[in-house]
N, C-alpha and C positions, 0 to 999 in steps of 0.2 A: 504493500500500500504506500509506504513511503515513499517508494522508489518510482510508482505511479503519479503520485502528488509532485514529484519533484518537477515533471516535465509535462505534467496536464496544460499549463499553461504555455507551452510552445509547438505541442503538438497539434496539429489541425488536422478537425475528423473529415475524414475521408481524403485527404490529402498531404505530402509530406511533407515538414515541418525542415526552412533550412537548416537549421543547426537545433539541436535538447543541449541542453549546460546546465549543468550544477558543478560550483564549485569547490564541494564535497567530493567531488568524485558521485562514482556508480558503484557501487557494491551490487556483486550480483551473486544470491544465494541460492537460484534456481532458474529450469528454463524459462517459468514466468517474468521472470525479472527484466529474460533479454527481448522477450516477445511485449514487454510493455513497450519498447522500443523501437517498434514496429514504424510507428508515422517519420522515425527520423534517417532523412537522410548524413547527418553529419552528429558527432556528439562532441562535446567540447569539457574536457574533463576525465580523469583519468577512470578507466574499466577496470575492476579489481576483481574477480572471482573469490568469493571466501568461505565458499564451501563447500566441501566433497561432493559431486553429481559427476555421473556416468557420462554424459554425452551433455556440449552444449554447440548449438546454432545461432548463431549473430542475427538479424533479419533481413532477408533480401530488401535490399532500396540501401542499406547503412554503406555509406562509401569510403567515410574518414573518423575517424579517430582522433581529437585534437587534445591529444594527454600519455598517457601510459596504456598498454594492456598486458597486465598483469594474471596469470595463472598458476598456481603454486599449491604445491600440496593436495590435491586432488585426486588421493591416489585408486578412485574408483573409476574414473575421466579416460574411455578408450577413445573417444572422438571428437574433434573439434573443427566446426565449416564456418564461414564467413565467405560464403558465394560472392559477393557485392564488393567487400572492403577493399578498396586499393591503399590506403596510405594509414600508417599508424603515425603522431610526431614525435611520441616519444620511444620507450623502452618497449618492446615485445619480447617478454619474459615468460619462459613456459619453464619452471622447474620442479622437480621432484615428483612426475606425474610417470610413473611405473608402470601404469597398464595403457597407456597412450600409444594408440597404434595407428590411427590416422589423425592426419593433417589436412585441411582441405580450405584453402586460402590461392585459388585459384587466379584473382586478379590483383595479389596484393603486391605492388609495384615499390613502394614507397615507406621506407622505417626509419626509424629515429636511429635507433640498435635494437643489435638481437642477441639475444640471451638464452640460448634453449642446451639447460641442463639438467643431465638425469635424465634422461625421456630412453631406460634400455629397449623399450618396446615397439618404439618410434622408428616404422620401416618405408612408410605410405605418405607421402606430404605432394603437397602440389602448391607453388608458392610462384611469382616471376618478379623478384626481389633486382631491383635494378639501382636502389639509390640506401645504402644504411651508411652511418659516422663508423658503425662497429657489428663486427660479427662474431658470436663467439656459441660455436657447438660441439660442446662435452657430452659423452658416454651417453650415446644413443646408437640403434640399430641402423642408422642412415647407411646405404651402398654410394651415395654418391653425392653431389653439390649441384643436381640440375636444375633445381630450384629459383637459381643468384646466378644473376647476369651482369653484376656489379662492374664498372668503371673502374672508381674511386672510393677508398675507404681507407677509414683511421688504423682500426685494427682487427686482423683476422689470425681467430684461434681454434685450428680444429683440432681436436684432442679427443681418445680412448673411445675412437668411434670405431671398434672391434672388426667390422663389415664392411668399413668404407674403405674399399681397394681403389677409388679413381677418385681424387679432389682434383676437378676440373674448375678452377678459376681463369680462363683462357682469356677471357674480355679484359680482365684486369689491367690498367695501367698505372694504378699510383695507390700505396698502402703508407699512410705518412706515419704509423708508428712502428706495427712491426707485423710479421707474417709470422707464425708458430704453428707447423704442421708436425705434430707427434704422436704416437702409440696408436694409429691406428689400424687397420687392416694391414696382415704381412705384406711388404714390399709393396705400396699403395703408391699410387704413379702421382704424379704433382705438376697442373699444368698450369703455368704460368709464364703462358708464353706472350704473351702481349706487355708484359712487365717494364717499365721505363722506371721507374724511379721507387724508392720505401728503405722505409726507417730501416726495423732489424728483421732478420730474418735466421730464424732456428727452423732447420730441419732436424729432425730424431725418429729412428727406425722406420725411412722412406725409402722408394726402390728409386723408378726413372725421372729426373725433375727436369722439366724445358722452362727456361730461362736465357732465352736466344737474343733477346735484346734489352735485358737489363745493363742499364750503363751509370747508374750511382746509387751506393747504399749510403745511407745518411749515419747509421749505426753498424750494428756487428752483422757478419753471416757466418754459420754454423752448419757445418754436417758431422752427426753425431750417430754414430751406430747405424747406420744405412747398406741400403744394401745393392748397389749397382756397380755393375763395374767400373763406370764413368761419370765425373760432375765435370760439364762445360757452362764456362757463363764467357760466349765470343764476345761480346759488347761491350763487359762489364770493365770500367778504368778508374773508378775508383772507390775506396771502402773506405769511412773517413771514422771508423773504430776498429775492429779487429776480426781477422780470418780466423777462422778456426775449422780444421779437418780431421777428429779422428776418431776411432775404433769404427774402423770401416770394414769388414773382415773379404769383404770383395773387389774394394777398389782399386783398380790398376793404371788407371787414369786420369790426373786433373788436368784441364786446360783451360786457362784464363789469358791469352795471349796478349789481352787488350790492356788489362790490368796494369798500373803506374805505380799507385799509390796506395798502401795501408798505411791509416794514421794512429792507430794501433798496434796490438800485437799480433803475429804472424805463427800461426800452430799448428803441426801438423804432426801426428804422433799415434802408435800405436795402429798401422793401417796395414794388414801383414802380408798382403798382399802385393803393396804399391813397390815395385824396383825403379820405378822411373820417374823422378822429377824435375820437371824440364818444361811447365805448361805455366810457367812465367817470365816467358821472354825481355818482355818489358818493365817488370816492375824495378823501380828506380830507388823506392823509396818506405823506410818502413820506420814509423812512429814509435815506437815500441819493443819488446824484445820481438827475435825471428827465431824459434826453436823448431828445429824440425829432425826427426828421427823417426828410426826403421828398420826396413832390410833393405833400401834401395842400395844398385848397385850406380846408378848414376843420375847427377842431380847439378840443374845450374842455374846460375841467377846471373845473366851476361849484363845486365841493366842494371845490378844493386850499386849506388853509389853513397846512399847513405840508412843508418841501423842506429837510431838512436837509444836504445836500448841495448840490451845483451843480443850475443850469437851464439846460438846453438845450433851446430850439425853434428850430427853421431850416426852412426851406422852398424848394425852388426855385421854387415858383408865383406866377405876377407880381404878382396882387394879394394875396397873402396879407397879412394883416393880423393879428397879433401880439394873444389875446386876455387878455393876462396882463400885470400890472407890478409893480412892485414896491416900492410906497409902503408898502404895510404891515411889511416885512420877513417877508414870510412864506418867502422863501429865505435860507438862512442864510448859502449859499457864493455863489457867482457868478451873474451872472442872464444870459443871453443870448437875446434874443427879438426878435430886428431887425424891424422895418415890413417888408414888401415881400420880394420872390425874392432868395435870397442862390446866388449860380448855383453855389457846392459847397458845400453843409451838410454840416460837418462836426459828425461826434458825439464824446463826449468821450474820445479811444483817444488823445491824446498829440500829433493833429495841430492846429497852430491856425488858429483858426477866421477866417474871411475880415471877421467882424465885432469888434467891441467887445464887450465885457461889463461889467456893473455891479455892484457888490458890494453888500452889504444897505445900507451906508452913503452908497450914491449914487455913488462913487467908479470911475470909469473901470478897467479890469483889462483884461488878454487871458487871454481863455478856458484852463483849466490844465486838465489830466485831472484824474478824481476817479474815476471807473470806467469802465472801459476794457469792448464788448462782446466784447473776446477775453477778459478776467478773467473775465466769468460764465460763458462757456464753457467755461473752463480749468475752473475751480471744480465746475462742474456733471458735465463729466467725472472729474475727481479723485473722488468723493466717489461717484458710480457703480464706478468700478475699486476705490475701497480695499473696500465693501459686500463685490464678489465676492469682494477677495481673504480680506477675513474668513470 
């Protein structure tokens, strides 16, 4: 009754009502609630669900949404339609709704953000999501992203979506805080191939990733436990925080040929497969420490002219031969590049290194951390979690 009375006054019988407003919001504790909502086309005011029902349907004619839609904790809720709605302005939150197995939001074009977590049941949606600030989909049965036809976005985070073998973001060109594709379906393909510009980007336990024409990350990029035998990013010339590549147990190929500049640090460790390092022809320049270690038997940097931080090369392969020195001082901090297999290459996380190091002045040293690759991780996660919680 309340929820009737709220908008008696701007709905007109027999005909639809431009906008229902309350500036309480709408609580809605049943399908009654959303069928009193029948005469409006537009609601102005945030839609809150607050209590557990099976199925709900928005009213054909309701086109927008000018607030929040909020649905949460419903965990009797297998279905949810909005025939009509194209644009939500605010938050479109579906969480902790366990038996939610359809979706059905057919013309919704238009969100503020999206937040759809917990949904493990959620296999069926139908969505054509072209404009959100944020997107972020945890631990649902989703097989894929066809949904989101997305441009432009803040921050996209698909995560422990068990099913989802193809995250197809292809239209994409600009993600300005960070991309975080992790734990989801074995070796889950990641297309991103229309990509020009975005903050950070963490990949973790992914297969094939297109990235053919990204050409500047504003923050860090990460491959972390993946699984292809190849990461190329042809376009890609600068990383204006820090590279990081490893525990790759397949990869036997990077190629960044474009690459200049890390202003950061430079990480590549633990990848047991990789013998060749050689897919950074032009990088000139590196921010921070450069550690990299392996089994590679051959690895080279013809462009490095300056290493503001420490250097680390190690190898366990027996003839490896060290193609770096450091007469010129082009390292600033510590130089470590032994002749020959050093049987634990250590990188630079705090443990010391089984060899010597030399400092820009010629001067004997033992290896010190300078960046550590659980720091870029740590970082790379932070800065993912603060995004959503904004």
């Amino acid at each position: 009754m309340m929820l009737k009375a709220a908008i008696s006054a701007f709905a007109l019988s027999g005909a639809f009502a431009a906008t229902c407003s309350n500036s309480n919001g709408f609580q809605i504790t049943s399908q009654a609630d959303l069928d009193a909502l029948q005469n409006c086309q537009s609601i102005k005011g945030d839609v809150v669900v607050v209590k557990d029902v099976p199925s709900l349907s928005l009213p054909d004619g309701l086109s927008a949404i000018q607030g929040d839609f909020l649905v949460a904790q419903a965990i009797s809720m297998t279905s949810l339609t909005a025939s009509s709605l194209e644009s939500i302005s605010g938050k479109f939150q579906l969480l902790n709704l366990t038996i939610l197995s359809t979706l059905n939001m057919p013309r919704l074009i238009s969100v503020g953000s999206i937040e759809w977590l917990t949904l493990p049941a959620l296999r069926v949606y139908s969505t054509a999501v072209a404009t959100a600030s944020s997107v972020t989909v945890i631990d649902t049965r989703l097989e894929d992203l066809k949904g989101f036809n997305l441009k432009s976005v803040g921050l996209v985070n698909i995560n422990n979506n068990r099913y989802m073998k193809v995250i197809s973001l292809g239209s994409l060109t600009s993600a300005s805080t960070a991309i975080s594709v992790a734990f989801n379906g074995a070796s889950a393909s990641v297309d991103l191939s229309s990509l020009l510009t975005v903050g950070n980007v963490s990949l973790n336990n992914v297969g094939d990733v297109l990235i053919p024409v990204l050409a500047n990350i504003s923050g860090s990029l990460s491959f972390d436990k993946c699984t292809s035998d190849k990461y190329a990013a042809p376009n890609l010339t600068l990383i204006q925080q820090s590279l990081s590549i490893i525990d790759n147990g397949a990869l036997t190929e990077i190629s960044m040929p474009m690459l200049q500049e890390v202003d950061g640090g430079f990480v590549i460790a633990n990848n047991s497969q990789l013998q060749t390092v050689t897919g950074f022809p032009k990088l000139s320049s590196v921010g921070g420490a450069l550690d990299v270690t392996g089994v590679f038997s051959n690895i080279s940097f013809s462009s490095l002219s300056d290493v503001r931080g420490d250097l680390n090369i190690q190898s366990s392969y027996k003839g490896f031969t060290c193609p770096l020195d450091n007469k010129d001082h082009k390292v600033q901090g510590l130089f470590t590049c032994p002749q020959g297999a050093t049987n634990t290459p250590t990188s630079l996380d705090g443990v010391k290194s089984s060899s010597s190091s030399t400092d820009s002045n010629g001067d004997k040293k033992k290896s010190a951390a300078v960046l550590s690759t659980s720091k870029i991780s740590a970082f790379t996660a932070v800065v993912v979690i603060l995004a959503t919680l904004l």
